[in-house]
N, C-alpha and C positions, 0 to 999 in steps of 0.2 A: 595635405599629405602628412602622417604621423613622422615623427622624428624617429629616427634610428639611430644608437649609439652602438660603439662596440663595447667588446670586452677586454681588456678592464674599458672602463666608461673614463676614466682621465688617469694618468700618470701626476700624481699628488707629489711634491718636494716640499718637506718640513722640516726645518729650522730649529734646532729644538727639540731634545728627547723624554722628558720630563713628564708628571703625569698630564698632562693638559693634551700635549700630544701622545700619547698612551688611547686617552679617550676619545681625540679624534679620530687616531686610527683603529679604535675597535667601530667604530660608526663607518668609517670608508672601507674596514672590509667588506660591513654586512650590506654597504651598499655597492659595491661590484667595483671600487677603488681600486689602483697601485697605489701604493705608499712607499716611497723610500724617505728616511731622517738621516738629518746630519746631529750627531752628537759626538763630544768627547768622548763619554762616559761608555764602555763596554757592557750590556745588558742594564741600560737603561730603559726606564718604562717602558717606551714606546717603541725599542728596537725587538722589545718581544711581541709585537703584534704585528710591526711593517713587515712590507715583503723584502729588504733591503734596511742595513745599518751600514751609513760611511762613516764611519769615526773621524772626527777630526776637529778642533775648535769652528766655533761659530762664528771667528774671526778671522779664520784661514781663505784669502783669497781662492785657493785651488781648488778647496774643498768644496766652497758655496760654486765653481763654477763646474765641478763635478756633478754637484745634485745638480745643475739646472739643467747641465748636456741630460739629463733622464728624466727629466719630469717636464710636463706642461703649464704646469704653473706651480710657483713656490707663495707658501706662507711659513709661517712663521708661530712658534707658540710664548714663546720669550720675546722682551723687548731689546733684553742687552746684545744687540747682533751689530755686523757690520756694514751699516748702512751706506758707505764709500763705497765696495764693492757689488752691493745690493743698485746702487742708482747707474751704477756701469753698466750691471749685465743686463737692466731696464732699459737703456738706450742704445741696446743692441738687441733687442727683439726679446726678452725671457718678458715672462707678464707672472706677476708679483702679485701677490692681493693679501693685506694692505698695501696700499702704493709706498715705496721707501720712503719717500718726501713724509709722508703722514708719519710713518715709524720715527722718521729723524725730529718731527715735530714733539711727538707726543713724549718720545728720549729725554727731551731737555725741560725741567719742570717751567722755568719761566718761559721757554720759547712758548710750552703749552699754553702757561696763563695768558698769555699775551695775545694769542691767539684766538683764545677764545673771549678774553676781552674785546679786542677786535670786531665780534662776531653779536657781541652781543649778548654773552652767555652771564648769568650772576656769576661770580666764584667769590672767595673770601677776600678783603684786601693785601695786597702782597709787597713788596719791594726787592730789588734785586742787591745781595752783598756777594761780594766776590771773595772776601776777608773778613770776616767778621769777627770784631775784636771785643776787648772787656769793654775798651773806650763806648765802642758804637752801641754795644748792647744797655749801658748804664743812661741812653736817650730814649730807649724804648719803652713801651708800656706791657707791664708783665701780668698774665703769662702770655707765651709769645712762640709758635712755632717754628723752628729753621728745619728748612727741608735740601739735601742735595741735591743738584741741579739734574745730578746722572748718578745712574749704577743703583738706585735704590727700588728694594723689594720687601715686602713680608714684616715692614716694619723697620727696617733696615734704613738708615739714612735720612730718619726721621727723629727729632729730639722736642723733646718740650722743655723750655726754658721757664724756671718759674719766678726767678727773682734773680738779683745780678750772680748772687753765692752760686749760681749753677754756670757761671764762665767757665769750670772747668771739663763742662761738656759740651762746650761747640764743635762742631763737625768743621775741622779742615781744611774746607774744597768752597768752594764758588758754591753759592746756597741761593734761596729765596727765605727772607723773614716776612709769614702768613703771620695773618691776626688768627688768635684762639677763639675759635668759633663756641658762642652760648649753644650746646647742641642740645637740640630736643634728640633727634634720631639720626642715626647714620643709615643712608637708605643708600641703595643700587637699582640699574636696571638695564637687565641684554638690551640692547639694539641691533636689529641688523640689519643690511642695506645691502643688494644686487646690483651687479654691474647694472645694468637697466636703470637704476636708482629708485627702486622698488624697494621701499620698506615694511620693518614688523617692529614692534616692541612688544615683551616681555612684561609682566606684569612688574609692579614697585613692590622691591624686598627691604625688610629691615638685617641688615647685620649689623652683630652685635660683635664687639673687640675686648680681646682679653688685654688688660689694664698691666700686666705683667709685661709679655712678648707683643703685645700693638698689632697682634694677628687677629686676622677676622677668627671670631671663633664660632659661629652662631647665624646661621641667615634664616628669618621666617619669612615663611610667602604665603598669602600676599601680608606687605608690612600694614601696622594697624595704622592706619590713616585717612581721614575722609577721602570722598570721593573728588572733590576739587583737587587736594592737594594731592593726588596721583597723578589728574590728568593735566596737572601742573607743572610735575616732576617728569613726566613722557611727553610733553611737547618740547620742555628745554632739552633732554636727552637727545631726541631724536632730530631736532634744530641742529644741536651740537654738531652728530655725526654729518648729516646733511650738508653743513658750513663746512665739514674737515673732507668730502668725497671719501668717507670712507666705507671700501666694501672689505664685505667681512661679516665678522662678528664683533661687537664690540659690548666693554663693563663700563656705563658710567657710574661712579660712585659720587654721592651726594652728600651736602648736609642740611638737616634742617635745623634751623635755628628756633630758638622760646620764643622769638617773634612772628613766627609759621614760613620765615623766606628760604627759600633751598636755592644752594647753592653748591654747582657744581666741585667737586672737589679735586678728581683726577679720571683722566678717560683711561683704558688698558684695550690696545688695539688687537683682542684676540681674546679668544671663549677667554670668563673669568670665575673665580672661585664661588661667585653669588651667583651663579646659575647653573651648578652643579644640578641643584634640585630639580632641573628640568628634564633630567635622566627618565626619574621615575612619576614626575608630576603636570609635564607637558607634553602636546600631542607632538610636537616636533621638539627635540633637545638643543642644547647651543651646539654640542658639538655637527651635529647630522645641520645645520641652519649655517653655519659656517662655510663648512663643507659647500652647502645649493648654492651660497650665496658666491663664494669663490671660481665657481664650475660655472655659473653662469646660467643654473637652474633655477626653475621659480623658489621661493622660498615658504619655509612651511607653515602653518597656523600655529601660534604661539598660547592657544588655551590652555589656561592652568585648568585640569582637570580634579583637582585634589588641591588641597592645605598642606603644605611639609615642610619639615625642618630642615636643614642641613646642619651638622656639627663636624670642624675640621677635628680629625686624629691625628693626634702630634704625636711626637717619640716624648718618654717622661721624663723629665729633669735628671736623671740620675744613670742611667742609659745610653751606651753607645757599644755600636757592633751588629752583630747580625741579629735581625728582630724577630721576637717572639711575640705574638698576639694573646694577651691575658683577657679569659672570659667571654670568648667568642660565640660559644655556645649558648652561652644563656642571654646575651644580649637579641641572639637570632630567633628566640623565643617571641621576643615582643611583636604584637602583629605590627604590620606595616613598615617592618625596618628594613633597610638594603645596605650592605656592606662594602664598602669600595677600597682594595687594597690595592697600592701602587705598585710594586715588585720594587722596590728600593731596597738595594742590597746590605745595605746600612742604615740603621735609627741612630740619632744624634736627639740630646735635647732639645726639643721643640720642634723638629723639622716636619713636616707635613709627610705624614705616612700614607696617608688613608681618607676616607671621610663614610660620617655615617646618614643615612635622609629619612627620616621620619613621614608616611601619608598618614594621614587621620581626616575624618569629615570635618571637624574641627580643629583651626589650628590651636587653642589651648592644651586638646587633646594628643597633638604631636608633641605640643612642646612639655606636656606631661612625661610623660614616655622617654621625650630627650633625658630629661632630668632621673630618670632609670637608668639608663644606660652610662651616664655620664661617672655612674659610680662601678660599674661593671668591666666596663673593657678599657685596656690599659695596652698602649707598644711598649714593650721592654726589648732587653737585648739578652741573647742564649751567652754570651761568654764577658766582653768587657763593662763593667762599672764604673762610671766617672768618679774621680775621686774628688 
């Protein structure tokens, strides 16, 4: 007998207003979704496309037990939530996807490491400092990553140590000191996994980081690299997830080293920036894959049908206030380009406005093109200038 769903087909509770869910919920409406979000922020991405915005911190006991009284299942697009309250309203019956336990794992970067050591995964060598001082850093070998244990994003919370003279930028707070990985490529790649435990992976992308802000700037697909070393990089990926039960969507990012060994870096338990390009260049996208995969639907074929770029749009160095998009027109010229604007009410330096995805039959031929545009279109702001 055929399945019957109504309408809406699930009551959606999401965690998180930002563009990531923006884009999930332009995919759950076209798929017959409710959507209600919890965000702070009044006309935040995604409360213009839900059928429902509860305003309130992501930390707000009341609020998170608000969306759950209306939705049938909660996810989440941000890591930084409150996962105490999250494992509560789980063992009274609300069904969560990603599980909180995974959230609170992947929250703490050495619980992650640990865990995926544990499991069997490569990652870089690590050591856990709670304090990290001039003392301890002067036993180290430089250069030398300290990363924060919590709260870090976009670059954020992440320092390179290159010799002792940079003691006066340690971070603070309880850290992890990684070894500086020799990197050939920084690769990624979606996974995602069905309650059922029914998997897909996503092809292997190279992103590439701007040296400045430590933000991705740049993801090609598929990344240039033999065929071993993909299907090297999509067995530990999807091992990964496998080991963590996680259903979802999931970003593992990787590294490869000059010795050819990849090694996991950091998992992100929810669509992530390196699979943007699957909007315009896979038969099934992250966000609409997340989506099946949370609802309890089969999950969709993950074919790159095309070569594209993605290039993050930032706000410009000098710019803050209400944004103004320079050169929109002409960049829309270029065949194969898609333009992705977040409705963020505000452009700040460097802040993720937007993003642009290049298809070409050829990926040099995208990345050509990128290199067009990359002169062309600019976020600014209609009234304040940073001084």
């Amino acid at each position: 007998m055929m399945t019957l769903f109504p309408y809406p087909l699930m009551r959606i509770g999401m965690i998180g207003g930002g563009q990531l869910g923006k884009m999930t919920a332009q995919i759950a409406k076209k798929m017959g979704f409710y959507i209600t979000v919890l965000d702070p922020t009044p006309q935040c991405p995604a409360a213009q496309i839900a059928d429902v915005h509860i305003i309130g911190s992501l930390y707000d006991a009341e609020k998170l037990k608000q969306l759950a009284q209306v939705s049938d299942v909660l996810t989440y697009e941000v890591e930084h939530v409150d996962t105490i309250t999250l494992k509560t309203l789980e063992k009274n019956g609300v069904i969560i996807r990603p599980a909180p336990l995974l959230l609170e794992i992947i929250q703490d970067k050495l619980i992650q490491k640990q865990k995926l050591v544990q499991y069997g995964i490569p990652v870089p060598h690590f050591e856990q400092v709670d304090n990290l001082t001039k003392e301890h850093l002067a036993t180290v070998s430089f250069p030398i990553v300290q990363k924060a244990r919590t709260g870090g994003y976009d670059g954020k919370g992440v320092v390179i140590l290159k010799s002792i003279d940079d003691a006066d930028k340690i971070l603070p707070m309880p850290s992890i000191l990684e070894e500086y990985v020799d990197l050939d490529k920084e690769l990624a790649i979606i996974v995602a996994r069905s309650i059922h435990g029914e998997m897909a992976c996503y092809p292997v992308v190279e992103m590439i980081f701007d040296d400045k802000t430590n933000i991705c700037d740049i993801v090609a697909a598929p990344a240039h690299i033999d065929a071993t070393l993909a299907t090297e990089a999509t067995k530990i990926a999807t091992q990964a997830i496998e080991k963590l039960e996680g259903v979802g969507v999931f970003g593992v990012e990787m590294f490869l080293t000059k010795q050819g060994q990849i090694l996991v870096n950091e998992i992100a338990p929810r669509p992530h920036n390196s699979g943007h390009y699957t909007i315009e260049a896979c038969v099934t996208c992250q966000f609409e894959q997340h989506l099946r995969a949370i609802a309890g639907l089969p999950l969709g074929a993950t074919t790159l049908l095309i070569p594209a770029v993605m290039w993050n749009l930032l706000g410009e160095a000098e710019y803050q206030g209400q944004p103004t998009i320079e050169g929109l027109s002409e960049a829309l010229e270029i065949a194969g380009l898609s333009f992705h604007f977040y409705g963020k009410q505000n452009t700040q330096p460097f802040r993720k406005m937007g993003h642009i995805t290049i298809i070409d039959e050829k990926i040099e031929g995208a990345l050509a093109k990128l290199q067009q545009v990359r002169n062309i279109i600019k976020i600014k702001a209609q009234e304040d200038v940073c001084k």
